[in-house]
N, C-alpha and C positions, 0 to 999 in steps of 0.2 A: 619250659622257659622259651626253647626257640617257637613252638605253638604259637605261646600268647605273642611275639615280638613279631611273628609273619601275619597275627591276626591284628596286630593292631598297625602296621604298615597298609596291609590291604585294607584295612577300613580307612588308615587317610588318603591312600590313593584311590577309595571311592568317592569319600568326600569331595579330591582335589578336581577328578572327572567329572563331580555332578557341580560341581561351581563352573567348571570350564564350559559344560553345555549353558550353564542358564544362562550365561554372557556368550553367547556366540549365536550370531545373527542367524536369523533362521527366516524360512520363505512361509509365507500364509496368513491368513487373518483378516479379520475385517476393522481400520481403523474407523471410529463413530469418533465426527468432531460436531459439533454443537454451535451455531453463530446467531445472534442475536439479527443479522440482515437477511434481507431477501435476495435472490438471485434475478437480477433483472436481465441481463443479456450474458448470454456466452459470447457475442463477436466482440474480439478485439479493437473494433474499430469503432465499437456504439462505444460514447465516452457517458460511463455511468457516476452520476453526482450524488453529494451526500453523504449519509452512514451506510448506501449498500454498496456503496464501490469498494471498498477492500477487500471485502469476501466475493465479490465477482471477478476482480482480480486474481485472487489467491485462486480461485477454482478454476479459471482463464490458463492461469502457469501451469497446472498440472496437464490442460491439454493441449496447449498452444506450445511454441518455444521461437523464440530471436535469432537473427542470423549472430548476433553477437551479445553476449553477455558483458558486465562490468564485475569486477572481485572486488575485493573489500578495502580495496585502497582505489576504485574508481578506474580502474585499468583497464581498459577493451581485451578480450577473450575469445580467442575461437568457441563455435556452439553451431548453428548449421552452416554457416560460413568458417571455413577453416584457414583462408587465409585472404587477403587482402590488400590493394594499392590504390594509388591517386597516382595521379599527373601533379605539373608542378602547381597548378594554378588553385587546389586543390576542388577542381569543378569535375572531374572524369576519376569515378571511382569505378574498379573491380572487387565481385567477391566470389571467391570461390564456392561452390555448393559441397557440400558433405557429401562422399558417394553412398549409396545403402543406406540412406533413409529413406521410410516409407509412413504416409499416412496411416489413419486408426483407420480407413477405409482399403487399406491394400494398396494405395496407388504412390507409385515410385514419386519423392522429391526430385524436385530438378528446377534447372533454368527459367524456366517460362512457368510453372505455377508459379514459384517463388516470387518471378516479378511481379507476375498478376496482382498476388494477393499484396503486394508493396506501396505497388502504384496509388492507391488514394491516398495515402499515410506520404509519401514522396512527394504527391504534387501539394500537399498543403503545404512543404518549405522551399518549394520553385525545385524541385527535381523530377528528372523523370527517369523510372527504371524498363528496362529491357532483358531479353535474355539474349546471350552473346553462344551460341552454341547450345550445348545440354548442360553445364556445368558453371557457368559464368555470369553471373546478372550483371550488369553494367548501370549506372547511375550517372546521366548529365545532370549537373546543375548550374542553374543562370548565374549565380554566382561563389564564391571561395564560399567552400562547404569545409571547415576543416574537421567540426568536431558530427558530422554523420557515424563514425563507428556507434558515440555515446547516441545519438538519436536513436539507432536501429535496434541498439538494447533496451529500449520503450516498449510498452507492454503495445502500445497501440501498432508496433508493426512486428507484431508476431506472426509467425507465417502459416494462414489460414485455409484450406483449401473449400472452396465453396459449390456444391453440388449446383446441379436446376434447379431439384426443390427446394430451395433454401438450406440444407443441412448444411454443418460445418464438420472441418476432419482437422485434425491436429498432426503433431509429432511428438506430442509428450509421454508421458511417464503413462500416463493414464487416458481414459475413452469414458465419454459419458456413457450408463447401460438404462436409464432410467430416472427420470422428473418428473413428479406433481406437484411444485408449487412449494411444498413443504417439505418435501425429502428427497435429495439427488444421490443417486447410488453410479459410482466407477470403480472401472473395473480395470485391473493391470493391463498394460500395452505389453502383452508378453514378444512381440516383437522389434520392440524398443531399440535404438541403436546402440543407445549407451548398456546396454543390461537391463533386464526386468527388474522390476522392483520387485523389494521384498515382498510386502504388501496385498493381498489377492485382491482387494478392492478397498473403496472407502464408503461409507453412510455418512450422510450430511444430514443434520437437523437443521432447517432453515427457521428465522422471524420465531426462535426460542430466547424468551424473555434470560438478562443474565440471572436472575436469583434463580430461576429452576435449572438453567445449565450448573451450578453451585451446587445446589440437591442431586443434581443426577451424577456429577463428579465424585460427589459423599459416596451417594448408592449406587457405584460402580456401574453406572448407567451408560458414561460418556467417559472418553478418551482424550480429548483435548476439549476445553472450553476458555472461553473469552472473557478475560478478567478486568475491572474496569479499572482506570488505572490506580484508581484511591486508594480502591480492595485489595491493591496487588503487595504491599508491605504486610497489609493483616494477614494474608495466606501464608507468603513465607514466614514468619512469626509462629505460625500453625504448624509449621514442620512440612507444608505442601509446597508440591516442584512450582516455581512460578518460572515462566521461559519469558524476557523482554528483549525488544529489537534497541536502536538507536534509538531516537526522539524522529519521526517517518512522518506525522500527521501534523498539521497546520490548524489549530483552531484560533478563528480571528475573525471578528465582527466588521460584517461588510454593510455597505449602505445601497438602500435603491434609489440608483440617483431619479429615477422618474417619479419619484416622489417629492413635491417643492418643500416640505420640510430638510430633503433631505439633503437638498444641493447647496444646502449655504457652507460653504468649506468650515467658515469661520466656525458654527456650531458645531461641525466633525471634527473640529480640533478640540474643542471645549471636552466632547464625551469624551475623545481619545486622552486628553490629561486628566481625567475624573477617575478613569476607570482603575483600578488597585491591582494590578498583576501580583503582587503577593501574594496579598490574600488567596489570590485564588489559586497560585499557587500550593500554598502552605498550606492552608485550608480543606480545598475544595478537592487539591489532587493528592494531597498527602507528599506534594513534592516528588509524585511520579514527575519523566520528561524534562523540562527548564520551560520555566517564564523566558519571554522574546516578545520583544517590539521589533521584529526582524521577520522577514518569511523564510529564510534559510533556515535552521539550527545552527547554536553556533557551532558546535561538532563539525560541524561540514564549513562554512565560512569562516570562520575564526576572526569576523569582526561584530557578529550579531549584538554582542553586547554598546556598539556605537551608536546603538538607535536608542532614538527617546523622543517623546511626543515630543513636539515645540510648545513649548509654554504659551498660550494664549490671550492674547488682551480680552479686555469686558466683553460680556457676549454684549452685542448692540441691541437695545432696547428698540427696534423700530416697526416691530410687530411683534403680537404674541404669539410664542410659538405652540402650536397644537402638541397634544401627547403625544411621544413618540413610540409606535409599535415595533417590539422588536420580537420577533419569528424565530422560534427556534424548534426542530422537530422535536414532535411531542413523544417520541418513543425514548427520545437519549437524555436518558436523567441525570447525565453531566451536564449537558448541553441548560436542561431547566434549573439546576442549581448556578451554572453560570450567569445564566440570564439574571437569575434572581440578584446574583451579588453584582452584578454591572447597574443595575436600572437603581438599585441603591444607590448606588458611587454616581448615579449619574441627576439623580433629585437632588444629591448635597449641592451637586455643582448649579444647580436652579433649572432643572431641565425634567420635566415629567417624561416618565418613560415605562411602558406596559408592558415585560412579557406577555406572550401568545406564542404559545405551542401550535404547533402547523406539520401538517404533511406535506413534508418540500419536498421532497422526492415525487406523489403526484401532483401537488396544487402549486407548489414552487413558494416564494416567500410574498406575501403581499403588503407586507408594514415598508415602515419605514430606511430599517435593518434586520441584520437575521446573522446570527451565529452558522458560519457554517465550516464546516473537517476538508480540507484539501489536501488531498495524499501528495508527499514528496517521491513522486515517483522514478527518481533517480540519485543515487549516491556522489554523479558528479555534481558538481556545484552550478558548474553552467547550465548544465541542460536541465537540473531541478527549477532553476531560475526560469529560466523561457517555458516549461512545464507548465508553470504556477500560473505565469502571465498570461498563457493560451487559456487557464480554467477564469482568470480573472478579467478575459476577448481585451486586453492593456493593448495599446498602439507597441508594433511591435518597432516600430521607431524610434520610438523612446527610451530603447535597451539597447538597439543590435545584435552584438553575436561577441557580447562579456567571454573575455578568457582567464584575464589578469586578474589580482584582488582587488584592485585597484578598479579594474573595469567594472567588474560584480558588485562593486560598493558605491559605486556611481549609479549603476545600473538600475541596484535596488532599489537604492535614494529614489529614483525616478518613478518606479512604482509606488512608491509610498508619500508622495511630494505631497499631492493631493488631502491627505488622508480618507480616499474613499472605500480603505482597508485599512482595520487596525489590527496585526497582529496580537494574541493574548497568551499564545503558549503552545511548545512543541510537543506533540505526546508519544508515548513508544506504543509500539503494537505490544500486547501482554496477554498469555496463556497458560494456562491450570494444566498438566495435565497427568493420567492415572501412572500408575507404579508400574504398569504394563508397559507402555510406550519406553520406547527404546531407541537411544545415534539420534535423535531431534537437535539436530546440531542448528542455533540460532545464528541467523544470516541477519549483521548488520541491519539490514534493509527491512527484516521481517518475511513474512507472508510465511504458506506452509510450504517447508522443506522436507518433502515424503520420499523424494528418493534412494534416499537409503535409512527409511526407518523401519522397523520392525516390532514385534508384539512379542512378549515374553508370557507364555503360557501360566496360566493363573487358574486355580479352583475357584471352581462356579462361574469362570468367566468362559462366555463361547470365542472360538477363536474367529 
């Protein structure tokens, strides 16, 4: 009797150990993520448009990093700056440097790289940076700079160290080891400041179609893949992990005003009250993200729902209007199901209108309008605002420097007066990913959070 009761104690205390190992974070592995985009630039500074800018981003974070980060309620955060101050005027800012950080190329952070690689990203809002010593960059600006913390945690001024021959060195988590075009392989920054990652490296599938990243999800091919956001209810449904951010991305139909069809306001108002944000909605996303006549989300402004096209008188019969071309990249088959349901809603309204698929990322958009994805690349509200307006070259006159909701809502309005942008809908970043993946703790904002995820050891799967 006591036999069986020690044998069957020690068999659930081997069970309880072999549960406690498969959940405890372990070092090794190769994460394979799968992305439908191509990687057009690693520098921070090249501002990449369209559907490949989020995965050049996402890959950007892993080797780059900000003197200052934002947390999930918008709040500035030490990161290689660990502390910082202004004068009263708020024009003369310091930030401390991080001491023991080192580039993926060896070479010690400090003062004067830090500034260097600042300085272009500072003189585009009238400041300019310095190093004050080895550990202080200092920051003049011509005028009250209050919200610079939120500026610096922009991906465009991450701090980049840049060789003679053009290479770049980072501070992040990770170090590129190898790119053709079609497959980027990095490799862990094992001297990391914050800690190695768990991670040994990652394998990138670049410009894979989403239905094969889907199959290769199935056949245990891929680790994280890119879900579109329609697809994203039928997977969980499936019993598969779906991981979604906030509503991050902007889809909303812009007009070339160099095109004389396109400049008559009066007609940008007609399409903009034509067009069925429902539908497309409910439809077309499956009610991923929120419909918005707003560029914010409301999540983040908390008045997006105030917008609504302006009801428009007769269009004016004073010439006939040519068919309107509207461009939308012919790889993103959201993007061509939207087109489809707008150019509908837009002949009800008495207005011929042609989708055309286009390579806008090389050839750019040449109709009339063109659907195009604008990453909100910031959780504060302001600085997502002035963001948007820099991708949309908006008089930056016409905005200021919004703090209030009050100012933000003015502010917007002012972007939007025109209608030479019609918001259509906020969408989340969303991804699939295998039973292996492990701690993929989803950041508000999106992109990939690898630094503290890990790989659970799987038959037949190589680590």
């Amino acid at each position: 009797m006591r036999l069986m009761l020690f044998r069957s104690v020690a068999a659930s205390l081997a069970l309880a150990l072999a549960a406690t190992a498969a959940t405890r974070p372990r070092y090794g592995g190769i994460l394979r993520i799968e992305t439908a985009e191509a990687i057009k630039s690693l520098d921070p500074l090249v501002a990449v448009a369209g559907r490949d800018a989020m995965a050049s981003r996402h890959v950007q974070s892993l080797l780059f990093e900000t003197l200052i980060v934002l947390n999930e309620h918008a709040i500035p955060q030490p990161n290689l700056a660990t502390s910082w101050q202004h004068d009263a005027s708020f024009r003369r800012w310091e930030f401390r440097i991080r001491p023991g950080v080192r580039f993926s190329d060896g070479a010690a952070l400090n003062a004067a790289n830090a500034a260097e690689s600042l300085q272009p990203s500072m003189a585009g809002i009238g400041c300019n940076a310095q190093a004050a010593g080895t550990d202080v960059v200092v920051a003049e600006c011509k005028a009250a700079t209050p919200d610079l913390p939120m500026t610096l945690s922009l991906p465009e001024c991450a701090i980049a160290r840049r060789a003679a021959r053009g290479g770049l060195a980072g501070t992040g988590t990770f170090k590129v080891t190898s790119s053709d075009g079609k497959r980027m392989a990095l490799a862990a920054n094992d001297d990391y400041w914050g800690g190695r990652p768990y991670l040994d490296g990652i394998e990138i599938q670049l410009e894979r179609p989403i239905q094969q990243q889907m199959v290769d999800l199935q056949l245990g091919n891929a680790d994280v893949i890119e879900i579109a956001p329609e697809q994203a209810l039928r997977m969980q449904q499936e019993g598969r992990r779906v991981i979604s951010s906030a509503p991050m991305e902007l889809l909303a139909l812009r007009f070339n005003l160099n095109r004389p069809a396109a400049q008559d306001e009066q007609v940008r108002r007609v399409i903009a009250r034509a067009i069925d944000r429902n539908s497309i909605y409910t439809v077309l996303l499956q009610r991923a993200g929120e419909a918005s006549a707003g560029l914010l989300p409301q999540w983040m402004s908390g008045y997006s729902f105030l917008f609504s096209p302006v009801q428009p008188a007769a269009l004016r019969p004073l010439r006939p209007l040519p068919t309107f071309i509207l461009n939308y990249d012919f790889a993103d088959m959201l993007a061509k199901s939207v087109a489809e349901r707008i150019a509908v809603n837009v002949r009800q309204a008495g207005i011929s209108m042609q989708p055309v698929g286009e390579n806008i990322g090389v050839r750019g958009a040449n109709g009339e309008a063109w659907l195009a994805r604008m990453r909100v690349d910031s959780t504060d509200a302001s600085t997502a605002l002035l963001h948007l307006a820099a991708q949309m070259s908006a008089d930056k006159s016409k905005i200021g420097s919004p703090s209030t909701p009050e100012q933000l809502f003015r502010a917007e309005s002012a972007l939007l007066e025109d209608a030479s942008i019609i918001p259509l809908a906020h969408l989340p970043e969303t991804y699939g990913l295998s039973p292996r993946v492990r701690n993929w703790a989803a950041p508000i904002a999106g992109g990939w959070p690898l630094a503290d995820v890990w790989l659970e050891m799987q038959a037949g799967v190589h680590p």
